[in-house]
C-alpha positions in Angstrom: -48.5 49.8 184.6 -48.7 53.3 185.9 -45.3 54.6 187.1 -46.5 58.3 188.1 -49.3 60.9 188.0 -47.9 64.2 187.3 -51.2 66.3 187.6 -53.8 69.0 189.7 -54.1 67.5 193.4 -58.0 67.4 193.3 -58.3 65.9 197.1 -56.2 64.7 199.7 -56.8 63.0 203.1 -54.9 60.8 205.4 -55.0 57.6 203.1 -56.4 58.9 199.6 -55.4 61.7 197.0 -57.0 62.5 194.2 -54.9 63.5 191.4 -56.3 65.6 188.2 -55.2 64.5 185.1 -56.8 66.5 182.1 -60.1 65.9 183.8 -59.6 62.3 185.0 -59.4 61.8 188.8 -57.1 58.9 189.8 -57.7 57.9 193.0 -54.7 56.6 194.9 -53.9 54.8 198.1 -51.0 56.9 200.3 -49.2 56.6 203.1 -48.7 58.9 205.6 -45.2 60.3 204.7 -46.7 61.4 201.7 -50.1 63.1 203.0 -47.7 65.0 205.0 -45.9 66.4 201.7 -48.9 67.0 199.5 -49.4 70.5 198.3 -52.9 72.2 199.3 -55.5 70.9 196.9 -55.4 72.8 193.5 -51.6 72.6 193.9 -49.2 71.0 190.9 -48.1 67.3 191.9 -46.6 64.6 190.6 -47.0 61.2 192.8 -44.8 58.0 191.8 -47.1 54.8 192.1 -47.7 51.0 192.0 -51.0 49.5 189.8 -52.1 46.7 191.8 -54.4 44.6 189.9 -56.6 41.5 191.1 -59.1 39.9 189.9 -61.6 42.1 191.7 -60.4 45.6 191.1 -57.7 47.4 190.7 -55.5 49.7 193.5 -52.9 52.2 192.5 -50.9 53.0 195.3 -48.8 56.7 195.6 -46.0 57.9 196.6 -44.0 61.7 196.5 -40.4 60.3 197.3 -39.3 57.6 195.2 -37.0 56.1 197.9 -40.3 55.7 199.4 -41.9 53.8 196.7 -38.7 51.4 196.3 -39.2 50.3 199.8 -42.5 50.0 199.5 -41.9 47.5 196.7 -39.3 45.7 198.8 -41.7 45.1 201.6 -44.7 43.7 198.9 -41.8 40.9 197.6 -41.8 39.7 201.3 -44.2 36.5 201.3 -47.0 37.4 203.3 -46.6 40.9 202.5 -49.5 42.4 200.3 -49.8 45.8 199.7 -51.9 46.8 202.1 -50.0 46.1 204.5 -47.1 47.7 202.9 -48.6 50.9 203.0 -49.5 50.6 206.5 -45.7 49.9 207.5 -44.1 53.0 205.3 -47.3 54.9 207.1 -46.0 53.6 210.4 -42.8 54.2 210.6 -40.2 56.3 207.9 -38.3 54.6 205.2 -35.2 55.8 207.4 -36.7 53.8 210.6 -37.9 50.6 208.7 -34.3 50.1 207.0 -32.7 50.7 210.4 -34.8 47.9 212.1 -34.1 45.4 208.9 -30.4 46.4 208.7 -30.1 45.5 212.4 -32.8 43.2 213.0 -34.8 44.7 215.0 -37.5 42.0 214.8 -39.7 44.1 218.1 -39.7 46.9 216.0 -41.0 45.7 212.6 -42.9 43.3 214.8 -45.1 46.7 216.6 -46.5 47.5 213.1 -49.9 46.5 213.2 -50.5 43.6 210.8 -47.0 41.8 211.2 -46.9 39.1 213.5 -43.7 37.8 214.8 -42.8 35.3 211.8 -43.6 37.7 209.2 -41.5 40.2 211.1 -38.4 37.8 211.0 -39.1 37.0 207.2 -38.7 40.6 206.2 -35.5 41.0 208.1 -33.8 37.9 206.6 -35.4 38.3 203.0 -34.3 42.1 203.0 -31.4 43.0 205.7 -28.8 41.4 202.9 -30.2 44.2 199.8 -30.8 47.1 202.4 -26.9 46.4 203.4 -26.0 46.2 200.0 -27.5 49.5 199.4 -26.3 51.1 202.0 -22.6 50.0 201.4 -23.6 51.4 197.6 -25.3 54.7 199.0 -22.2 55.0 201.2 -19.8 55.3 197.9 -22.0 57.7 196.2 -24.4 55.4 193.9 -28.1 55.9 194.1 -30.0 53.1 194.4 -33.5 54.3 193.8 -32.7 53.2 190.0 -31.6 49.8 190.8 -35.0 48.9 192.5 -37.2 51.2 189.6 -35.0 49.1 187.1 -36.2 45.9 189.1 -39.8 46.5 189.2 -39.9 47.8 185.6 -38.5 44.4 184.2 -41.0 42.5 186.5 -43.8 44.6 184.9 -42.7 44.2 181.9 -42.4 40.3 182.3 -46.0 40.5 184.0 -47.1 42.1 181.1 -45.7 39.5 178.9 -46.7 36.1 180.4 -50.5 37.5 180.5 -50.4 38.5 176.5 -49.1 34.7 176.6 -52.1 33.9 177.7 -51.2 33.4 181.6 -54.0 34.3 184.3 -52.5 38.0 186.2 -52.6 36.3 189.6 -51.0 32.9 188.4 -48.2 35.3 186.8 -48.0 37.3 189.6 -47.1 34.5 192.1 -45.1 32.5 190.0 -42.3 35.8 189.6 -42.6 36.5 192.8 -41.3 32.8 193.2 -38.5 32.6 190.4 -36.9 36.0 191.8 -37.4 34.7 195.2 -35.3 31.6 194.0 -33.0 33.5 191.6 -32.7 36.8 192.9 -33.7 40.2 191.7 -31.4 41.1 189.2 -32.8 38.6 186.2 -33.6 40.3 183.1 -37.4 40.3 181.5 -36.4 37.6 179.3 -35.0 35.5 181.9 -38.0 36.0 184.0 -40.0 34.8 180.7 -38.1 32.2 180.2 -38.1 30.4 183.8 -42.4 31.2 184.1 -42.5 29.5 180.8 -40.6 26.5 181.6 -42.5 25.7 185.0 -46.0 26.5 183.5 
């Protein structure tokens, strides 16, 4: 997986950047929070992203603030949630905004995003109002919790990673974490996360 570019900003529009990387361009899917940071093209960057890989291609999504990117990833563990639409709801609103209207369930306000219909609009509040609470209660005594959610999606890589050297079709593996750390929770270690795919396989 590809955790950030750190490179020459070849291009940049409203949904795409280009980053330069000893002469490879990485295209990358961005919201709008971030074309609004980018440097002018030619500039030093360095954009934090997510490798989405399907069986047709593969998307690698960017982002400049990492608190951006671990909501981002929140949002894309909602069923329903894929990460196009993701990127369409950090680009509609700020990470501020979307954790005010989860944190107080603001189901109009999620619900205005284009894309999210009423019930997927309730599903991220109840799925994510809990964790957003949790880390605010945690921000509020001093403890950052970017690295608790880069920790998170790390391990899930990593047990990604894993089940398909096992021998486990990407998108079959994909779905079935998504469903044990919907069941068990996010906190599960990559072994763990082995351990329950293998035993429901």
């Amino acid at each position: 997986m590809i955790a950030y570019l750190d490179g020459k900003l070849a291009y940049k529009d409203a949904t795409l950047a280009i980053v330069d990387i000893l002469g490879i361009g990485y295209e990358v899917r961005i919201s709008l929070a971030t074309y609004s940071k980018l440097p002018a093209e030619g500039a030093a960057t360095k954009i934090y992203t997510y490798q989405h890989i399907k069986e047709d291609g593969q998307t690698l999504y960017g982002f400049l603030d990492p608190s951006e990117k671990a909501l981002f990833m929140l949002l894309i563990s909602v069923s329903g949630i894929g990460p196009g639409t993701g990127i369409v709801m950090v680009s509609s609103m700020s990470v501020g905004e979307i954790r005010e209207a989860i944190v107080n369930e603001n189901v109009r306000a999620i619900q205005s995003i284009k894309g999210v219909g009423p019930k997927t609009a309730q599903r991220v509040i109840l799925e994510l109002k809990d964790k957003l609470r949790k880390d605010e209660l945690l921000a509020k005594a001093g403890v950052d919790t970017v690295p608790l959610a880069r920790q998170h999606n790390t391990r899930r890589a990593e047990a990604l990673q894993a089940l398909v050297t096992l021998g486990f079709a990407r998108a079959a593996a994909e779905k079935q974490l998504d469903q044990i750390q919907h069941k068990h929770g996010g906190e599960l270690s990559v072994e763990e996360l082995i351990k329950f795919a293998l035993k429901s396989h």
